[in-house]
C-alpha positions in Angstrom: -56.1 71.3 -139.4 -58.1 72.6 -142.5 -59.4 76.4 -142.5 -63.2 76.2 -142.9 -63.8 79.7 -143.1 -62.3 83.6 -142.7 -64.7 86.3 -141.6 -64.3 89.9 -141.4 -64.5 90.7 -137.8 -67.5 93.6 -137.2 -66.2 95.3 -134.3 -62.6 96.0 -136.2 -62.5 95.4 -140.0 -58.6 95.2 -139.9 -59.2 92.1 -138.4 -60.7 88.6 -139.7 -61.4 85.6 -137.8 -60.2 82.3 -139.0 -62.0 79.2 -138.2 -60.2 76.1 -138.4 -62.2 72.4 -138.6 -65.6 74.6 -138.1 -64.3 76.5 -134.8 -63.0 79.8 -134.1 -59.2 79.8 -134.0 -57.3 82.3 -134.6 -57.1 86.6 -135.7 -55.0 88.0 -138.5 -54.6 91.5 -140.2 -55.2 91.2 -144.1 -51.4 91.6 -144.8 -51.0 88.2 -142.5 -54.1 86.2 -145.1 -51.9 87.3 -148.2 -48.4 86.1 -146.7 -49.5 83.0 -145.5 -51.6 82.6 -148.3 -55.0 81.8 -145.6 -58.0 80.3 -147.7 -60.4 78.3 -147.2 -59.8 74.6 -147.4 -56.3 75.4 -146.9 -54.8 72.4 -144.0 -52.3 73.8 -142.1 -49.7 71.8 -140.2 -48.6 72.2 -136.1 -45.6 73.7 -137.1 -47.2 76.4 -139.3 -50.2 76.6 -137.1 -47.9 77.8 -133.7 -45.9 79.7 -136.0 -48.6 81.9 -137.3 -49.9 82.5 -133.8 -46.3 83.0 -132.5 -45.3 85.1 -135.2 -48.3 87.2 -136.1 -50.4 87.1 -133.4 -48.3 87.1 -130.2 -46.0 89.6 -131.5 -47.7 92.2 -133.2 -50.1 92.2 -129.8 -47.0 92.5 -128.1 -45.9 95.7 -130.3 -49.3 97.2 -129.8 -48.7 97.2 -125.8 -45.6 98.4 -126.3 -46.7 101.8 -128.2 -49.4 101.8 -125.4 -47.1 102.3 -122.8 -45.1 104.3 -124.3 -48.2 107.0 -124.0 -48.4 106.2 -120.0 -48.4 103.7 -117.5 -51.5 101.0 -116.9 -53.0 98.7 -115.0 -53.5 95.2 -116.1 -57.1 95.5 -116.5 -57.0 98.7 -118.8 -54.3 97.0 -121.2 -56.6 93.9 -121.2 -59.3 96.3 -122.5 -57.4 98.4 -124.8 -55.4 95.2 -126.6 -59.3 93.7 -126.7 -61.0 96.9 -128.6 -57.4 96.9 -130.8 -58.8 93.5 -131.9 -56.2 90.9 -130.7 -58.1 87.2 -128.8 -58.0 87.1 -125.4 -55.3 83.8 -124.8 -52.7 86.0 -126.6 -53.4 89.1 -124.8 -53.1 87.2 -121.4 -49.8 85.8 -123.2 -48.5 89.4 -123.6 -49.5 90.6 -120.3 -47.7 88.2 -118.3 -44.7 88.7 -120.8 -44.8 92.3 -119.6 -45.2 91.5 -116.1 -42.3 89.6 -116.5 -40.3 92.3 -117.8 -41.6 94.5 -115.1 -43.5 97.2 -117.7 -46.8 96.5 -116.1 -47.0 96.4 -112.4 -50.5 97.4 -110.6 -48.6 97.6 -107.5 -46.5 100.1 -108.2 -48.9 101.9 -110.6 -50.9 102.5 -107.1 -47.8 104.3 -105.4 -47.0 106.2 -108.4 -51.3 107.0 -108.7 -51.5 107.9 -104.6 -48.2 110.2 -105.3 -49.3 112.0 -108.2 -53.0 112.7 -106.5 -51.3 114.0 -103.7 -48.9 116.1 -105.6 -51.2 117.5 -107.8 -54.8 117.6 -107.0 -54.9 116.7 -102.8 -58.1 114.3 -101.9 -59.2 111.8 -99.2 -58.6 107.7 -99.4 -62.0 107.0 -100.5 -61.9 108.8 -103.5 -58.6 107.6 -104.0 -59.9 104.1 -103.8 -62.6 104.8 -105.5 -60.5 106.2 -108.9 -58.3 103.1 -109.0 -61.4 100.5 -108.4 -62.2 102.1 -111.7 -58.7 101.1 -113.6 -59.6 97.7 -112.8 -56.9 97.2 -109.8 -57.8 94.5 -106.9 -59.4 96.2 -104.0 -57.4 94.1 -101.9 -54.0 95.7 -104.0 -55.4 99.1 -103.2 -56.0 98.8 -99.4 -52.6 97.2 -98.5 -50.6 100.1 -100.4 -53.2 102.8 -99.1 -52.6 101.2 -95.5 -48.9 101.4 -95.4 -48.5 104.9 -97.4 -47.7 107.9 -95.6 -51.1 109.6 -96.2 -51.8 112.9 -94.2 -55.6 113.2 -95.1 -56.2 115.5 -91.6 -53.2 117.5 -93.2 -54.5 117.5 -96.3 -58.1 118.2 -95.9 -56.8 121.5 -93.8 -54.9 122.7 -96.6 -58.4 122.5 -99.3 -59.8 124.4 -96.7 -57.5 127.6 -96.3 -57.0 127.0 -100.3 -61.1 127.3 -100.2 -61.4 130.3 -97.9 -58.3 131.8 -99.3 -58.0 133.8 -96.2 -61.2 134.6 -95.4 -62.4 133.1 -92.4 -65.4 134.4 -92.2 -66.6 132.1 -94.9 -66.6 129.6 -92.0 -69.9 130.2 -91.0 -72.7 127.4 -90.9 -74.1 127.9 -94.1 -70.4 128.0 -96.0 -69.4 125.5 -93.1 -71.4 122.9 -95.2 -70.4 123.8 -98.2 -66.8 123.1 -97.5 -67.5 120.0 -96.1 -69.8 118.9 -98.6 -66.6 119.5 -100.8 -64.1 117.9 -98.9 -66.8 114.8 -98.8 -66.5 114.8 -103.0 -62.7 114.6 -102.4 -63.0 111.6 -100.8 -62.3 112.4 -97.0 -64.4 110.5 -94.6 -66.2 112.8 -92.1 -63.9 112.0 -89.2 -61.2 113.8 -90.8 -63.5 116.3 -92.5 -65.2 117.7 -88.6 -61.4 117.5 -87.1 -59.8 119.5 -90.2 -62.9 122.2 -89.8 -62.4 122.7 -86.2 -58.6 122.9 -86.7 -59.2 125.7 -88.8 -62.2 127.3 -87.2 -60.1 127.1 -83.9 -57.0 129.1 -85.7 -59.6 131.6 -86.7 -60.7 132.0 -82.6 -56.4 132.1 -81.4 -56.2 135.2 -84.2 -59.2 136.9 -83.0 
């Protein structure tokens, strides 16, 4: 296997692409051209070859996912992307990703529990919108609907509370005009209108029982 040539990659100039027998092989840092003393018309053995790509490649993509989670959780998909943009070749980030499946650091399944907790928690909203935000991370809808299914999800609940949080009190907002507005809210929130009329009559109908 004899290196033909060594570009400086455009989209990350840490990184340069090494071409071996005329086609694309392989991505090192600088630091990894100098140690293995990478040139062209250099031939490279199999042992050296899946030592390079074990050693540098495989690893240091490994390390990079590491720091990554240490920031926060993430999908698959959004590891794929940032390991991608970092510079590292597909085969190896798909290498590292199973690794870390295997060691149970990345998990989409339980990312979506720990997603539909912390929305709930912190900032209440409806299972489309839900859906709709974890679509985005790159999670299978399939992933999302069986988790959203079997979680204990009081939207009708929910939705009621946004609405005395809205109205703070004042019930008389509940009139047609302000009526919409809340709805129109609850809609962006990602509550389907079945559970957006049966909140606002809950609440309208607690207004009546106090008059």
């Amino acid at each position: 296997m004899r290196i033909t040539d060594i570009k400086q990659q455009k989209r990350n100039n840490n990184f340069y692409s090494v071409y071996i027998d005329g086609e694309y092989s392989f991505s090192v840092e600088k630091i990894d051209i100098i140690n293995y003393n990478l040139h062209v018309g250099k031939v490279l053995d199999v042992e050296k070859y899946h030592e390079i790509i074990h050693n540098v490649c495989f690893k240091k993509c490994l390390n990079k996912a590491y720091r990554l989670l240490t920031y926060k959780a993430r999908t698959k998909d959004q590891m794929f992307k940032k390991l991608s943009k970092a510079g590292y070749d597909d085969h190896v980030i798909k290498k590292v990703i199973n690794k870390l499946e295997d060691l149970g650091y990345i998990d989409d399944k339980e990312f979506v529990k720990s997603y539909i907790d912390s929305r709930l928690n912190n900032k209440p909203m409806g299972k489309i919108r839900i859906k709709y935000e974890l679509l985005s991370k790159g999670i299978k809808e399939e992933t999302i609907d069986s988790i959203l299914n079997s979680h204990n999800l009081s939207e009708y609940e929910n939705a009621i509370k946004l609405i005395k949080k809205k109205i703070k009190g004042n019930y008389d907002i509940m009139e047609k005009k302000d009526e919409l507005k809340i709805k129109r809210f609850l809609q962006r929130r990602g509550f389907n209108y079945e559970v957006i009329n049966k909140a606002v009559k809950r609440v309208k109908d607690e207004e009546r029982c106090k008059n």
